[in-house]
VEXDREN-2710 file (C-alpha; in Angstrom, 1 decimal):
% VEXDREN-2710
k/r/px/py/pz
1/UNK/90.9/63.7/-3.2
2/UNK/88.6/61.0/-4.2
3/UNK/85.2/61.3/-6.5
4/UNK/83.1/59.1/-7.6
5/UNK/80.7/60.1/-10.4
6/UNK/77.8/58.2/-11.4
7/UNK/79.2/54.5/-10.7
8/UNK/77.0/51.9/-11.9
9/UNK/77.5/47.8/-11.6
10/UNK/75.0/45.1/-13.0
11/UNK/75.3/41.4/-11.9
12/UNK/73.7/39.0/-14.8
13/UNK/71.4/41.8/-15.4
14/UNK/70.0/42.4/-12.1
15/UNK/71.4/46.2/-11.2
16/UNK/73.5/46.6/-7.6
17/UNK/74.8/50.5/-7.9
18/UNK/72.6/52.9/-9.4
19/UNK/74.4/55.8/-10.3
20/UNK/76.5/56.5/-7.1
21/UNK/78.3/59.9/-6.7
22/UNK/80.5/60.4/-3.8
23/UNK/83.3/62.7/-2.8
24/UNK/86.1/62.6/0.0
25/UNK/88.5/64.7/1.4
26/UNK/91.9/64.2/2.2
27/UNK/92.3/62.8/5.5
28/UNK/88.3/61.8/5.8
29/UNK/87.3/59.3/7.1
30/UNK/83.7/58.0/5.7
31/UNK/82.0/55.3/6.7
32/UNK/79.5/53.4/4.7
33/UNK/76.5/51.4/6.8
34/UNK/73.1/49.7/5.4
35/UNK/71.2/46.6/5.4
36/UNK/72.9/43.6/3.9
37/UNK/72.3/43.9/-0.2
38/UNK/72.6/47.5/-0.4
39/UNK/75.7/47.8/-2.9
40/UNK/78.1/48.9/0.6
41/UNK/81.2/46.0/-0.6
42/UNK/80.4/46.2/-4.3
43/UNK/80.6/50.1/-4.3
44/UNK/84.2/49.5/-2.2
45/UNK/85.6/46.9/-4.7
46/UNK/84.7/49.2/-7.5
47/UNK/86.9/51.7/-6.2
48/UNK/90.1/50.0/-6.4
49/UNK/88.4/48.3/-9.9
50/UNK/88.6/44.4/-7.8
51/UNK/84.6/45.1/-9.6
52/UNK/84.9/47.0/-13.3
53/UNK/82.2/49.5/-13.1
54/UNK/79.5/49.4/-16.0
55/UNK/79.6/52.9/-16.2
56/UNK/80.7/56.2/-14.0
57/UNK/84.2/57.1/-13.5
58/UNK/86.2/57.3/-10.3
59/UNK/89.5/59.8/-9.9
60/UNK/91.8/59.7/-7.1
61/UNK/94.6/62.5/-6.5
62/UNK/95.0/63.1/-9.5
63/UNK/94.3/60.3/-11.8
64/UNK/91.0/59.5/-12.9
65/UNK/89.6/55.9/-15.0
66/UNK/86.2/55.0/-16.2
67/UNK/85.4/52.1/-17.9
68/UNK/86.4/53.2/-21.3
69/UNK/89.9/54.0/-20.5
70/UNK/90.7/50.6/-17.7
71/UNK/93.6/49.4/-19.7
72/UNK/95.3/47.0/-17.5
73/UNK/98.2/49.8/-16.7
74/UNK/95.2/52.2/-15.5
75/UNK/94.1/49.7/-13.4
76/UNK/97.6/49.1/-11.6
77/UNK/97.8/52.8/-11.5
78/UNK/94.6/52.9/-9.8
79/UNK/94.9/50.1/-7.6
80/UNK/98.7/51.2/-6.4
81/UNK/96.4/54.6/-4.6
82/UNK/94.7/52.3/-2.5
83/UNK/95.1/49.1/-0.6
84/UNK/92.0/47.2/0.9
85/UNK/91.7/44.9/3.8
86/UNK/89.2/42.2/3.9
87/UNK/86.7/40.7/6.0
88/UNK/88.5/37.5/5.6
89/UNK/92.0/38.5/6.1
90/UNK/93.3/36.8/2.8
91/UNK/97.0/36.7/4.3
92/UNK/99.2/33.6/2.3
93/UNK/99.0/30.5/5.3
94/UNK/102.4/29.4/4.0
95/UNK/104.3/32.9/4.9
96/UNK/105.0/34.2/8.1
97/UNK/103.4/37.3/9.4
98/UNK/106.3/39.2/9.0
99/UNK/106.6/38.0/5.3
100/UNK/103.2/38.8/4.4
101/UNK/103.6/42.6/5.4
102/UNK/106.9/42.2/2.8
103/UNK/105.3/40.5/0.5
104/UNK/104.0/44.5/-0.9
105/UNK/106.8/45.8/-0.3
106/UNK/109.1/43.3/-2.2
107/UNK/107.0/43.1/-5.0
108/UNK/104.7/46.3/-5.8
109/UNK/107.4/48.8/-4.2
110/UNK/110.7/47.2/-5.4
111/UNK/112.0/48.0/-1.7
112/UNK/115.2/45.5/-0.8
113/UNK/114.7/43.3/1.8
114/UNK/116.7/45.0/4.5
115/UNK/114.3/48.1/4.1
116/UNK/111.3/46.0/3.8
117/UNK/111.9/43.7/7.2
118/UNK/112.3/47.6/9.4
119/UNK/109.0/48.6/7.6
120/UNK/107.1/45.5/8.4
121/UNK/108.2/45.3/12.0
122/UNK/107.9/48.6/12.7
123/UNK/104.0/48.1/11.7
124/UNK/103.8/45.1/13.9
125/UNK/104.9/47.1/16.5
126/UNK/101.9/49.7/15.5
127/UNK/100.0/47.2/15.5
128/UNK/101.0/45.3/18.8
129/UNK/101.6/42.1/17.1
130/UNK/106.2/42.2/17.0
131/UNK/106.1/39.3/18.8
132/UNK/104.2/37.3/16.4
133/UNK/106.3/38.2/13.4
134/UNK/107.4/34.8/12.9
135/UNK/104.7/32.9/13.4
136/UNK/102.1/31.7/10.9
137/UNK/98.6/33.0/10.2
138/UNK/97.1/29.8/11.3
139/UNK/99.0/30.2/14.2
140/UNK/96.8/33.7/15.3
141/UNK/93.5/34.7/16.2
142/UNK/90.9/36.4/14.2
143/UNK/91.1/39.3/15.6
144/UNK/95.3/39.3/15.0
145/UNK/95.1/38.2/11.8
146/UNK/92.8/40.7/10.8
147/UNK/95.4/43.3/12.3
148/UNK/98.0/41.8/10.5
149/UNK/96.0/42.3/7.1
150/UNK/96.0/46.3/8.3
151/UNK/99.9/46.6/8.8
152/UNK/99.6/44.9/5.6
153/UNK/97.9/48.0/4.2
154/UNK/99.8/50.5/6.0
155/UNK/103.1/49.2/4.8
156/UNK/102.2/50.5/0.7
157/UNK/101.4/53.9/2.3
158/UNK/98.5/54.1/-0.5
159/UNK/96.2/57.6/-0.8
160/UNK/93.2/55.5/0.6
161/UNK/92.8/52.5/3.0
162/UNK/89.4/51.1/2.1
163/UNK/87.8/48.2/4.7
164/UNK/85.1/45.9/3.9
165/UNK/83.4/45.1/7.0
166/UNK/87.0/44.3/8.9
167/UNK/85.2/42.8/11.9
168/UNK/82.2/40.8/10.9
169/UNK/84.0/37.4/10.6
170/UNK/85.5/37.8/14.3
171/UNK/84.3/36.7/17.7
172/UNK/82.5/38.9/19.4
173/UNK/85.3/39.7/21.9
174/UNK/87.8/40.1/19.2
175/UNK/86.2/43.5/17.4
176/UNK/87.4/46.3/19.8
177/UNK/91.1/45.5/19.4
178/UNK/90.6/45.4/15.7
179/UNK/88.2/48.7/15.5
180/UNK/90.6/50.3/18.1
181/UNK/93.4/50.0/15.7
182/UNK/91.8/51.6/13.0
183/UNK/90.7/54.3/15.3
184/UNK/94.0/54.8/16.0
185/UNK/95.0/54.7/12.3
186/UNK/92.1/57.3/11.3
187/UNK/93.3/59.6/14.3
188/UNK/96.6/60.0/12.3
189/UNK/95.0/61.6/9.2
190/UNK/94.9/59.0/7.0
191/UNK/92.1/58.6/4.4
192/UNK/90.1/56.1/5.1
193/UNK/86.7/54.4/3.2
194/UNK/85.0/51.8/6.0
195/UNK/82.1/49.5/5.3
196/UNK/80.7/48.2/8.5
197/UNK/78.1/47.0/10.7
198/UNK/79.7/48.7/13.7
199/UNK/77.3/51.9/14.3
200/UNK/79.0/52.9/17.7
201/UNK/82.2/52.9/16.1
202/UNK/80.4/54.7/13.0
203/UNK/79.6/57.5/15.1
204/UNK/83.0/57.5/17.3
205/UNK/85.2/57.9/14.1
206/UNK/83.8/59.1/10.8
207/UNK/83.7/62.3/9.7
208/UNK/81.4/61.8/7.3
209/UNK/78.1/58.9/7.0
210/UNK/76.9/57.6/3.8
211/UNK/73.7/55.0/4.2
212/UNK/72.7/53.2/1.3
213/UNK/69.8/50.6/0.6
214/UNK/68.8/48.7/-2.6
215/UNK/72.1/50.5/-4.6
216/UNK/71.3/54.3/-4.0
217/UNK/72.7/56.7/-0.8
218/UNK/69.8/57.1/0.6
219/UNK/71.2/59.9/3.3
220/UNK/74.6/61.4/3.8
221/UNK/76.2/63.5/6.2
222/UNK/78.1/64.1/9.2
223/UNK/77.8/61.1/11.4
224/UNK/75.6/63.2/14.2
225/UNK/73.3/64.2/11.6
226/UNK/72.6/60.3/9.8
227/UNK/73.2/58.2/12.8
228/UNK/71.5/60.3/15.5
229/UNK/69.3/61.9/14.2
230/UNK/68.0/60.8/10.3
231/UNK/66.2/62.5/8.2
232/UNK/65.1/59.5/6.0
233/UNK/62.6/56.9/7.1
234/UNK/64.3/54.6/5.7
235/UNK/67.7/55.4/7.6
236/UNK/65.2/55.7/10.6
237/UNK/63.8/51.8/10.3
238/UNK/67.5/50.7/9.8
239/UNK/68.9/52.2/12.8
240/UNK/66.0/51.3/15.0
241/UNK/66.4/47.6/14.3
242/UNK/69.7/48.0/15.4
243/UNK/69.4/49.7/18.1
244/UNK/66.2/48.8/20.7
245/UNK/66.1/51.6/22.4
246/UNK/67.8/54.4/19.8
247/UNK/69.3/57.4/20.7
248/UNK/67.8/59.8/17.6
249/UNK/64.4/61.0/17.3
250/UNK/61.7/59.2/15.2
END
């Protein structure tokens, strides 16, 4: 459903992704974890072209763009497959939260408003936040906010939610509502593409682990097999910081 072929990105000369090839299945669910710096949010942006790519070309369903053919249309078509949610929530402070699920609805899906409100609440509702649909973001919690930007998502039904570390600006006490959400999300089949720092949750959900230091996968596989028990000493020295007493062999 989703490849990635030999995806390169440069900032002011200094190289980030080195020629990354990846491949998901509908209905995956693949989690990307490594040490801060390793390419994990640039490698996600690239995918729905937020970052061009120097070189490599990515295809999803059936459409596929490298950086010779991103015309501005390939890039809408592109970016209409996927729909990302932020570490930072990036929902508009002067809209409701009801109105910022809309908002995609209104204006990427041409949906009337009727239509669009019975979407949006119904997501709320998925999402345990109906009561809130009138209030304003400033109005919520991290953690609700941050569930608001995944109804958000949900609402353009795209081929691929992708999540760039969706819990690392929340309080501590506020991450297992948000990471149970998406659970709940990824048991439904959807495709999913997570960066995070959340190696218990890692385990719990994924169906497939990518690890990647200094812009290069370093180790891939299914979560039991990179998470619990790496091959890579690298992968091995990650995890261990992590976790004081870890559960794989060294």
């Amino acid at each position: 459903m989703i490849t990635l072929k030999n995806i390169k990105k440069s900032f002011n000369k200094n190289p980030v992704l080195h020629g990354i090839d990846v491949t998901v299945n509908k209905g995956d669910v693949l989690v990307i974890v490594g040490p801060s710096g390793s390419g994990k949010t640039t490698l996600l942006r690239c995918i729905n072209y937020l970052e061009k790519p120097d070189e490599g070309s990515i295809s999803i369903d059936n459409f596929t763009i490298d950086e010779k053919s991103a015309s501005k249309k390939n890039i809408l078509t592109l970016r209409r497959k996927t729909a990302m949610v932020f570490q930072h929530y990036n929902l508009f402070k002067n809209k409701t939260v009801l109105e910022n699920i809309m908002e995609g609805l209104l204006v990427a899906k041409k949906i009337n408003v009727a239509e669009a409100r019975l979407i949006s609440m119904d997501l709320l509702r998925k999402v345990g936040l109906e009561e809130k649909a009138n209030d304003y973001p400033t109005q919520l919690s991290g953690g609700q906010q941050q569930r608001v930007g995944i109804a958000r998502a949900l609402a353009l039904k795209p081929s691929v939610l992708l999540f760039d570390e969706p819990t690392s600006a929340l309080d501590p006490e506020m991450v297992g509502e948000v990471l149970s959400i998406i659970k709940n999300i990824a048991n439904e089949g959807i495709t999913m593409i997570i960066v995070t720092h959340e190696i218990d949750f890692a385990r719990d959900v994924a169906t497939k682990v990518i690890f990647m230091a200094d812009g290069v996968i370093v180790e891939q596989g299914a979560p039991k097999d990179v998470l619990v028990h790496p091959k890579h000493e690298r992968t091995k020295l990650f995890l261990k910081r992590l976790t004081p007493e870890p559960e794989y062999e060294i």
